[in-house]
C-alpha positions as CSV (number, residue, x, y, z in Angstrom):
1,X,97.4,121.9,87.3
2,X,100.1,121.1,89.8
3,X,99.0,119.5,92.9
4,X,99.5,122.5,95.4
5,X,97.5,124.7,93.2
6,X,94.3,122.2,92.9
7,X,94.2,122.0,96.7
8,X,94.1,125.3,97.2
9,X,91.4,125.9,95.0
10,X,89.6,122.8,95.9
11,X,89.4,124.2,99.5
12,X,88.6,127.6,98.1
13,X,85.5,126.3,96.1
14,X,84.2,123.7,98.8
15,X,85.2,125.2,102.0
16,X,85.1,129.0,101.1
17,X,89.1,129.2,102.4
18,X,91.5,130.9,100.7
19,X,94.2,129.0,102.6
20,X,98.2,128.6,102.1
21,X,99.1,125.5,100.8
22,X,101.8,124.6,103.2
23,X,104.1,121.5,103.2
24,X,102.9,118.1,101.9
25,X,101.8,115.6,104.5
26,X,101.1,112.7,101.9
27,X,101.7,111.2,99.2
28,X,99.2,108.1,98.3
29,X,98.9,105.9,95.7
30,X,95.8,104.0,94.4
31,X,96.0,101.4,91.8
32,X,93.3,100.5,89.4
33,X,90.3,98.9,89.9
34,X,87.0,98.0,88.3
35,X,85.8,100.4,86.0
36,X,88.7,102.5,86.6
37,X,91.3,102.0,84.2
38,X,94.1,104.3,85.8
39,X,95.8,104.6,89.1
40,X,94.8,107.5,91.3
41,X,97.9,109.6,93.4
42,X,96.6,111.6,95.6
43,X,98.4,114.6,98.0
44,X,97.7,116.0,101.7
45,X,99.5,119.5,102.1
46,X,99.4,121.1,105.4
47,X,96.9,123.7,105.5
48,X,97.6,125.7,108.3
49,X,95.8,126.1,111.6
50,X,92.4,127.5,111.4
51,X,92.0,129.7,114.1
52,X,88.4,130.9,113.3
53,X,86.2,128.0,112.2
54,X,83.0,130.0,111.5
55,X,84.7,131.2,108.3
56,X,84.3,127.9,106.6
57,X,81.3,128.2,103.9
58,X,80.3,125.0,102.3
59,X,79.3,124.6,99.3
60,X,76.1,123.0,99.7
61,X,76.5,120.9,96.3
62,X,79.1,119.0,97.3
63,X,79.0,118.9,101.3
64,X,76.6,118.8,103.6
65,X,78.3,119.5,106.8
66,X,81.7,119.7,108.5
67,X,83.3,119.2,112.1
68,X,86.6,118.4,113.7
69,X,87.2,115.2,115.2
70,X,90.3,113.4,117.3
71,X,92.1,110.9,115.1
72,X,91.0,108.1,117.0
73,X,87.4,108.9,115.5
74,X,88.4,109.3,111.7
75,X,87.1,105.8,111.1
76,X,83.4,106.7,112.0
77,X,83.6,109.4,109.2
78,X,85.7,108.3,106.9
79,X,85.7,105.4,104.6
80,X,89.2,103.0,106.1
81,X,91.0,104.4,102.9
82,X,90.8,108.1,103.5
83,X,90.7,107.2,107.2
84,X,94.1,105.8,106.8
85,X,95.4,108.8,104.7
86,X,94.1,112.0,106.9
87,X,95.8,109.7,110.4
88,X,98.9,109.3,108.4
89,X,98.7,113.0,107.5
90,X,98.2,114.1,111.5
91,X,101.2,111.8,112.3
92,X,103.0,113.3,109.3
93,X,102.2,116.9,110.5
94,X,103.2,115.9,114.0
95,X,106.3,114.4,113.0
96,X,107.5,116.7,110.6
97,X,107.9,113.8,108.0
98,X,105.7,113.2,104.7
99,X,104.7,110.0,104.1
100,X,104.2,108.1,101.1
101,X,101.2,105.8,101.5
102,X,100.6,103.1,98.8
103,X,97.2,101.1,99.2
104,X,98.5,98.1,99.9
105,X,100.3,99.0,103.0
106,X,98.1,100.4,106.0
107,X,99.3,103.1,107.6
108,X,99.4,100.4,110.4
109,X,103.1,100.0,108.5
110,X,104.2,102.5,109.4
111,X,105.7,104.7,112.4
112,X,103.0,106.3,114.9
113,X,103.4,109.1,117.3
114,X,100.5,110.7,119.6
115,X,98.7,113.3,117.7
């Protein structure tokens, strides 16, 4: 399935959203490691503003819990990988510029603006 139309149902399924999949934010690139023989791409779209969070609906197999946080606290929920990706997605978002985010380069690489 194209990318655009696994995150929307992604955040259908585990957030109980039936979101527009806007723009994309992202573009990041994994390469293989250990047991897994194949590199991973992975894509942030924009998703919108979400103007009533008490819609959300988790489902309880796969997540436990959910909250907003600034970017300057993504690293105390995130693993520095995915960290790296959803900040380079709110700069991308603020910006109006996608990014495309190899592993080996931080997002530390590239430009920042206040999000």
């Amino acid at each position: 399935e194209p990318p655009h139309v696994g995150c929307f149902r992604e955040v259908e399924e585990e957030l109980g959203l039936s979101r527009a999949v806007g723009r994309l934010l992202v573009a990041g690139w994994t390469a293989p490691e250990g047991p897994r023989p194949r590199p991973i791409v992975s894509y942030i779209f924009d998703g919108g503003v979400l103007t009533d969070p008490g819609t959300i609906r988790l489902q309880k197999e796969e997540l436990d819990e959910w909250r907003f946080v600034a970017p300057a606290e993504f690293g105390a929920y995130l693993p520095p990988f995915m960290a790296d990706r959803v900040l380079a997605a709110a700069t991308a978002w603020s910006t109006g510029t996608a990014v495309y985010l190899p592993a080996e380069n931080p997002v530390g690489d590239y430009p920042k603006t206040d999000v």
